[in-house]
C-alpha positions as a Markdown table, in Angstrom:
| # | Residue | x | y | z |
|---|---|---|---|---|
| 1 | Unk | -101.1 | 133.8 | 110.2 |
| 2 | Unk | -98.0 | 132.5 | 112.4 |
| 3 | Unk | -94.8 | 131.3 | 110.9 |
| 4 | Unk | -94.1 | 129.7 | 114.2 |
| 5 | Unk | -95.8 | 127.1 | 116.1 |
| 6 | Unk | -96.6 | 128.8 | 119.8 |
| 7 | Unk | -94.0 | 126.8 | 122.3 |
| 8 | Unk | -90.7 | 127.3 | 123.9 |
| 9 | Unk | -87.7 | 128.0 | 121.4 |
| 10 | Unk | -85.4 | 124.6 | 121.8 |
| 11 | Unk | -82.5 | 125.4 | 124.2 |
| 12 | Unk | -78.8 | 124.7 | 122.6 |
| 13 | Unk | -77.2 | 121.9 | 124.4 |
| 14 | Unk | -74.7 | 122.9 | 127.4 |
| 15 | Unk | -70.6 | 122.3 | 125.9 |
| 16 | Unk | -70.5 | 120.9 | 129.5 |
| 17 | Unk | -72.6 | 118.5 | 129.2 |
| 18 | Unk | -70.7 | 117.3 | 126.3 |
| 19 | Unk | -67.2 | 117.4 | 127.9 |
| 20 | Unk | -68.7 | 115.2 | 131.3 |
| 21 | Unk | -70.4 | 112.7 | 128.6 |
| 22 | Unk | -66.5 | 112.6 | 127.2 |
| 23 | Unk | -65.0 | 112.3 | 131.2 |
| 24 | Unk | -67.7 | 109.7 | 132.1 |
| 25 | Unk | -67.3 | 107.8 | 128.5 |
| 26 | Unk | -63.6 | 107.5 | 129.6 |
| 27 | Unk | -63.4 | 106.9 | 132.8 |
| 28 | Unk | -65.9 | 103.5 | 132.1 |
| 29 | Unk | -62.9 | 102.3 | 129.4 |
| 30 | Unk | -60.5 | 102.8 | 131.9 |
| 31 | Unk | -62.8 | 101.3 | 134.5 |
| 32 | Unk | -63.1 | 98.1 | 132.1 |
| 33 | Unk | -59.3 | 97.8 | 131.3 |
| 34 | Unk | -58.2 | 98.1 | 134.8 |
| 35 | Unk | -61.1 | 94.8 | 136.4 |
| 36 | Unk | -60.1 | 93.0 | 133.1 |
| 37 | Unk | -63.2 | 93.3 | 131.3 |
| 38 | Unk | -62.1 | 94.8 | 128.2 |
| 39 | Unk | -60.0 | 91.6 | 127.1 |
| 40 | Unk | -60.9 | 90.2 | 124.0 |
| 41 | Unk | -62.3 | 87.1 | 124.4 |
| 42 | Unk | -60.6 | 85.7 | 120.8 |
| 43 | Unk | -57.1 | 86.2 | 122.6 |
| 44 | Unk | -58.2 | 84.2 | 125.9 |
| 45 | Unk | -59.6 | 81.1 | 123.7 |
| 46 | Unk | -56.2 | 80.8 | 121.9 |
| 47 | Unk | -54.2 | 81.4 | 124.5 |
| 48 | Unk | -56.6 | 78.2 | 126.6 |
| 49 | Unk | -56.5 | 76.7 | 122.9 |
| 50 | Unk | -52.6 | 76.6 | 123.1 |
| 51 | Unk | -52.2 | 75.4 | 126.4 |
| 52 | Unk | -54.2 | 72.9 | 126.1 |
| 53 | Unk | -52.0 | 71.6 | 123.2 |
| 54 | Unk | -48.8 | 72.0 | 124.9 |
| 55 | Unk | -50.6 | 70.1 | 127.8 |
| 56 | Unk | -51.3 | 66.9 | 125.1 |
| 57 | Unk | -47.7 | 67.1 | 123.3 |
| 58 | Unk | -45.9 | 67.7 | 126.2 |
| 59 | Unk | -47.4 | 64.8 | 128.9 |
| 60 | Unk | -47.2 | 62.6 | 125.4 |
| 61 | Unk | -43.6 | 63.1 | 124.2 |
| 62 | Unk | -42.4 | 63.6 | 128.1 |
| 63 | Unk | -44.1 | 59.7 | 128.9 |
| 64 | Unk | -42.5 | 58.8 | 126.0 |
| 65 | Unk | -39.4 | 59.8 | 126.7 |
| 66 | Unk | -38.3 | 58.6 | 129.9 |
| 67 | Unk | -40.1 | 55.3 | 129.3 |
| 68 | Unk | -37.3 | 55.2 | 126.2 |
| 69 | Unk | -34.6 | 55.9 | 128.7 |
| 70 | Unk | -36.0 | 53.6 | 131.1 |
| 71 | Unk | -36.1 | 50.9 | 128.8 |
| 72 | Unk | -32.2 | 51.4 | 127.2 |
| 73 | Unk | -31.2 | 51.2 | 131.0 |
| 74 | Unk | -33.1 | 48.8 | 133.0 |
| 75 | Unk | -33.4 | 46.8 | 129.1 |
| 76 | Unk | -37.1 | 45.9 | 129.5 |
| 77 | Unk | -37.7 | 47.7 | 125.4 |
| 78 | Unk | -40.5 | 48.1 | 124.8 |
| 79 | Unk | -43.0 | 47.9 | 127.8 |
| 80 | Unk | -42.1 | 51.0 | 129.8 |
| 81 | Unk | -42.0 | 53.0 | 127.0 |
| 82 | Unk | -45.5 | 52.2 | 125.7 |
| 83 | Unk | -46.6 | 52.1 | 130.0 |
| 84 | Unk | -45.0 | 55.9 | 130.6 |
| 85 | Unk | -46.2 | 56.6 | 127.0 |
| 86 | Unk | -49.9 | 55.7 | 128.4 |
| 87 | Unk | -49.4 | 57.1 | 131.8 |
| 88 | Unk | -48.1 | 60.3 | 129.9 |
| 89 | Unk | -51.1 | 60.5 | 127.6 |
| 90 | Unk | -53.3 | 60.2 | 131.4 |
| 91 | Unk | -51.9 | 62.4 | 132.9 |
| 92 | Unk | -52.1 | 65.2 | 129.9 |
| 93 | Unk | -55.9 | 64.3 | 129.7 |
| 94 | Unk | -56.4 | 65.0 | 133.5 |
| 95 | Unk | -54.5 | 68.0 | 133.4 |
| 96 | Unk | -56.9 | 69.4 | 130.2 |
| 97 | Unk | -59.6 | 68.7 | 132.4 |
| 98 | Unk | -58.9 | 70.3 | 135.5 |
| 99 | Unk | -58.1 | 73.5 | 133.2 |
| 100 | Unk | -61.3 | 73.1 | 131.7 |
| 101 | Unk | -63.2 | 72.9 | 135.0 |
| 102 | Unk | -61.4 | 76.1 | 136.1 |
| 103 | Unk | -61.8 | 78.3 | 133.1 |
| 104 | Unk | -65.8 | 77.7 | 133.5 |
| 105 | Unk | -65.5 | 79.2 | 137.1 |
């Protein structure tokens, strides 16, 4: 009786074959680093996160602001601070907006 099945003895696997699987495996993360794909998405949401923030704050305190300077010198205290305050707090929302409709691009 056989100690072997009949057949073809299995053929070791070519070192070059694993050195080009290496190559082609690198090349594809290089690819995907240099187009931008390999970005994390995490990092992208907090950086959009923290913009949009600033955005808020910033058209906020900046209405604010001149519409308290514009009320010590033209004496109108408080209706152009709580107008630019308002006008501030538009503007902000419309900006958050149009960066929302461009990240979905």
């Amino acid at each position: 009786m056989q100690e072997k099945d009949p057949g073809l003895e299995p053929i070791p696997e070519d070192s070059r074959l694993e050195t080009l699987d290496e190559r082609l495996r690198r090349a594809k993360t290089e690819e995907a680093v240099r187009s931008g794909e390999a970005r994390d998405k995490g990092e992208d949401d907090y950086r959009l996160g923290n913009r949009v923030l600033a955005e808020l704050i910033g058209g906020m305190a900046g209405g604010a602001l001149i519409g308290w300077v514009l009320d010590r010198v033209l004496g109108t205290s408080p209706w152009l601070l709580l107008a630019m305050l308002a006008l501030g707090t538009v503007v902000a929302f419309r900006n958050i907006i149009r960066i929302s409709s461009q990240r979905s691009k």
